[in-house]
C-alpha positions as CSV (number, residue, x, y, z in Angstrom):
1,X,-7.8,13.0,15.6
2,X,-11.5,13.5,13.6
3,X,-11.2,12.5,10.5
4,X,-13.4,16.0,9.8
5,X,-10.1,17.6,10.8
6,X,-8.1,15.9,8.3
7,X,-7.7,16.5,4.1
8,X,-8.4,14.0,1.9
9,X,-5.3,13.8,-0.6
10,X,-5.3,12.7,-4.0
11,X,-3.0,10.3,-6.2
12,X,-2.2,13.1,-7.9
13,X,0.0,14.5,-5.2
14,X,2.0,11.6,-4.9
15,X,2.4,10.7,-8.4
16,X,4.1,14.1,-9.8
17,X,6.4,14.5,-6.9
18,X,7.8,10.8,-7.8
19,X,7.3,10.9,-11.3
20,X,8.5,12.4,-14.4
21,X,9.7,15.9,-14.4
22,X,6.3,18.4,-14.3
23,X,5.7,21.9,-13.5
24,X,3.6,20.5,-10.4
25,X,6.5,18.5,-9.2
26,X,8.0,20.7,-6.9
27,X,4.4,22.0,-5.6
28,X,3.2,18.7,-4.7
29,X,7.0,17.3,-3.1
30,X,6.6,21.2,-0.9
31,X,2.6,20.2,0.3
32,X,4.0,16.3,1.0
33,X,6.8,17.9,3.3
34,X,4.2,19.6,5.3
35,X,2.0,16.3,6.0
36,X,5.7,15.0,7.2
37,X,6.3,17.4,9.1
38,X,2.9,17.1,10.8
39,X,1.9,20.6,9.8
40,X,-1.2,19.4,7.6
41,X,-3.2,15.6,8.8
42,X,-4.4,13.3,5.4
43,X,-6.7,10.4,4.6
44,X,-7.0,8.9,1.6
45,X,-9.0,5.7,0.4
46,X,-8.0,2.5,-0.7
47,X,-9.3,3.8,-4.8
48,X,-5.9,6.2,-4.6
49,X,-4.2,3.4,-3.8
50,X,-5.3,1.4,-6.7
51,X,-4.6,4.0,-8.5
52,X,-1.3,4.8,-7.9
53,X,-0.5,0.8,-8.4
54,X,-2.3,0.6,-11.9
55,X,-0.5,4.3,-13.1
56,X,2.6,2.9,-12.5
57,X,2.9,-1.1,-13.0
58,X,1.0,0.1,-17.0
59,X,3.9,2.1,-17.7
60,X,6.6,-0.5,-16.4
61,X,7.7,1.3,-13.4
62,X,6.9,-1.0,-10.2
63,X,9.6,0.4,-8.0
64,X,8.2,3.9,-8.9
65,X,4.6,2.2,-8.1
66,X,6.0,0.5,-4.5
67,X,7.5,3.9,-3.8
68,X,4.4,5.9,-4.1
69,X,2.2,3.5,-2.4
70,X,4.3,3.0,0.9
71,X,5.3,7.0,1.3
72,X,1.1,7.6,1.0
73,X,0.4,4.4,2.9
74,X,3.1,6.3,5.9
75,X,2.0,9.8,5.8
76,X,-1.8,9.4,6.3
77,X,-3.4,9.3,9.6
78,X,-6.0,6.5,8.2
79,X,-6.8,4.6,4.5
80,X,-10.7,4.3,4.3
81,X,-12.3,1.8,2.6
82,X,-14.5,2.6,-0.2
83,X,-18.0,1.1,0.5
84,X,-21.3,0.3,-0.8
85,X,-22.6,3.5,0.5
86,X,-20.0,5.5,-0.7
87,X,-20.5,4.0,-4.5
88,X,-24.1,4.6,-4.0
89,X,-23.1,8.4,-3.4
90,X,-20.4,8.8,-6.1
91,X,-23.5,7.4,-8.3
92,X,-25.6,10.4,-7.2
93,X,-22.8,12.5,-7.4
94,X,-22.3,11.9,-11.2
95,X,-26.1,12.3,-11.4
96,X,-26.0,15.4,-10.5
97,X,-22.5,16.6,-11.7
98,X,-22.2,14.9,-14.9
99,X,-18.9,16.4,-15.9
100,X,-17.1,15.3,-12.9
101,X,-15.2,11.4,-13.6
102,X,-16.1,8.1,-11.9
103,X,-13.7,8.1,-10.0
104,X,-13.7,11.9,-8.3
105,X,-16.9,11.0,-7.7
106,X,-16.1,8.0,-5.4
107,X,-13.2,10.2,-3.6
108,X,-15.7,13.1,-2.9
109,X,-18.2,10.6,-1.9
110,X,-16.0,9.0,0.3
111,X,-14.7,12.5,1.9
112,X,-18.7,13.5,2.2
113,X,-19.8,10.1,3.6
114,X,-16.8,11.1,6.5
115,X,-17.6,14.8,6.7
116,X,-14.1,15.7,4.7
117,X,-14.4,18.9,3.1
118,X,-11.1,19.4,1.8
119,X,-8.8,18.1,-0.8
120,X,-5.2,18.3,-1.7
121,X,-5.7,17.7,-5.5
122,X,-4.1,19.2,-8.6
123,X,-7.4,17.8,-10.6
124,X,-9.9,20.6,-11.5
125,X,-13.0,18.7,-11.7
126,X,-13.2,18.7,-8.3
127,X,-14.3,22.1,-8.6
128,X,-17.1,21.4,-10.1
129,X,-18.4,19.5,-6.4
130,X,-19.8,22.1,-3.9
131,X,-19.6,19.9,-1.2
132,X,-16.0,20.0,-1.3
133,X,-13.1,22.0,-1.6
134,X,-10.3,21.6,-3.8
135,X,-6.8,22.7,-2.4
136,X,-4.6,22.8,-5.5
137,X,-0.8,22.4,-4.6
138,X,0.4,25.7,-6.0
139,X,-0.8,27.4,-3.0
């Protein structure tokens, strides 16, 4: 599979369906049992990953924190690393979109660098990259 073909997905996803109760529980668990079921193909990068582990080891909750990282680590057809180049880009990227964060800047910057143009995310700043589409997990 082309990593083009794929969507990128977000912490976010992964972190309401396992975490405390939220209105985007539910939403996020019904997206994740379409990647299982193989109806939808993911990618992530290792930054998601980091985040998921510092989210949940700050509040106290490693099993929570080892259970997010494995079932994201299991349902995505590759992790990519976050580079030089793409850090270079997410710099550009808050450049020219200043009221996007650091770090959706290195995600879509990682998603450009690999021609991803979607993203399973419940966060709205992404809306605020063209080069990207947000997919929030209501629909």
């Amino acid at each position: 599979m082309k990593l083009q073909d794929c969507q990128f997905i977000d912490a976010n996803l992964i972190m309401y369906s396992v975490g405390s109760p939220h209105p985007l529980r539910e939403p996020c668990r019904m997206v994740l049992k379409k990647i299982k079921d193989g109806l939808i193909q993911v990618v992530t990068n290792t930054e998601v990953l980091q985040e998921i582990l510092y989210r949940f080891f700050s509040i106290k909750k490693p099993s929570l924190a080892a259970l997010a990282y494995t079932s994201l680590v299991e349902i995505c057809v590759e992790i990519l690393p976050v580079t030089l180049h793409d850090m270079d880009l997410a710099l550009e990227l808050l450049k020219k979109y200043p009221d996007i964060t650091a770090r959706d800047a290195v995600h879509a910057a990682t998603m450009i660098h690999h021609n991803i143009k979607e993203i399973f995310s419940a966060d709205s700043h992404f809306d605020l990259i063209p080069e990207i589409r947000r997919i929030p997990p209501e629909l």
